[in-house]
N, C-alpha and C positions, 0 to 999 in steps of 0.2 A: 811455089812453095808447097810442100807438099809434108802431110804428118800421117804420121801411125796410128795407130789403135793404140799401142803403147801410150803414144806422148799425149795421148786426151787424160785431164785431170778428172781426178777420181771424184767421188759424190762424199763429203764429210770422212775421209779416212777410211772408207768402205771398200776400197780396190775397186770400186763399181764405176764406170762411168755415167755419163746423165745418158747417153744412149743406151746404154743395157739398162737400166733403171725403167727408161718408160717403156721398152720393150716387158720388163716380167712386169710392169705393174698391169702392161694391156693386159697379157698374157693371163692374171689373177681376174683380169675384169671379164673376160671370156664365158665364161660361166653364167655373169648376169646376164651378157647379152644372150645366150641361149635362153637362159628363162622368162625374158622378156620375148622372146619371141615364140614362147609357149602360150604367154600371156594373148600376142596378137590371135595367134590361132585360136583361142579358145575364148577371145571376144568378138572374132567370126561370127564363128559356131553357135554362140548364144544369140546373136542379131539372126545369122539366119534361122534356129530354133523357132526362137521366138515370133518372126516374122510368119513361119510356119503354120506355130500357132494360131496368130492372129488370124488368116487366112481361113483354117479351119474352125475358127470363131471359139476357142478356150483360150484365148490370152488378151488383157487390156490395151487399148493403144499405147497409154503411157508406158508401160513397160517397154512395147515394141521401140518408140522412139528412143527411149532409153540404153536399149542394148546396142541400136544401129548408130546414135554418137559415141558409144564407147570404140565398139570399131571403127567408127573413122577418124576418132583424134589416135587409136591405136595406129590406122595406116598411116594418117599423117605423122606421127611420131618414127615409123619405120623409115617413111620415105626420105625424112629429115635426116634422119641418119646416114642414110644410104648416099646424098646430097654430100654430105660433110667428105664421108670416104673418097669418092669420086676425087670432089675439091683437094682432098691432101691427096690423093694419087697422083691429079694433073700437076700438082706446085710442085713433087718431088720427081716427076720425068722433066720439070723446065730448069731442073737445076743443074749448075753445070759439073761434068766432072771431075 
């Protein structure tokens, strides 16, 4: 059995299907993922700063501790991500066509 792109129902009377639907809503969310990943960058940059710092003896430890778990729940949250993608990669090459 086999169907169109035509014959997939629309999303509430919108001529839109659920496939092109979460396609533009990625597509709108794009943006935050770019600025989320200005965010990791630039919670690096503060850990290693800071860590700098510290080394040349003008910054407190607290802080130091401080800016190097932002970065790492920052990579952790990238890597997570990056995990999911993968995961919905491999499920949509095991589907059949």
């Amino acid at each position: 059995m086999s169907t169109t792109l035509g014959s997939l129902p629309s999303v509430a009377g919108t001529g839109e299907t659920p496939a092109t639907r979460r396609i533009r809503d990625t597509d709108a969310g794009n943006g935050e993922m770019f600025a989320n990943a200005r965010g990791l960058v630039e919670a690096l940059k503060e850990a290693e700063t800071s860590s700098a710092a510290y080394l040349a003896g003008g910054a407190d430890p607290h802080s130091v501790v401080e800016a190097i778990a932002r970065a790492e729940l920052a990579v952790e949250t990238v890597v997570t991500v990056r995990n999911k993608i993968v995961e919905a990669y491999q499920e949509l090459m095991r589907m059949p066509i």
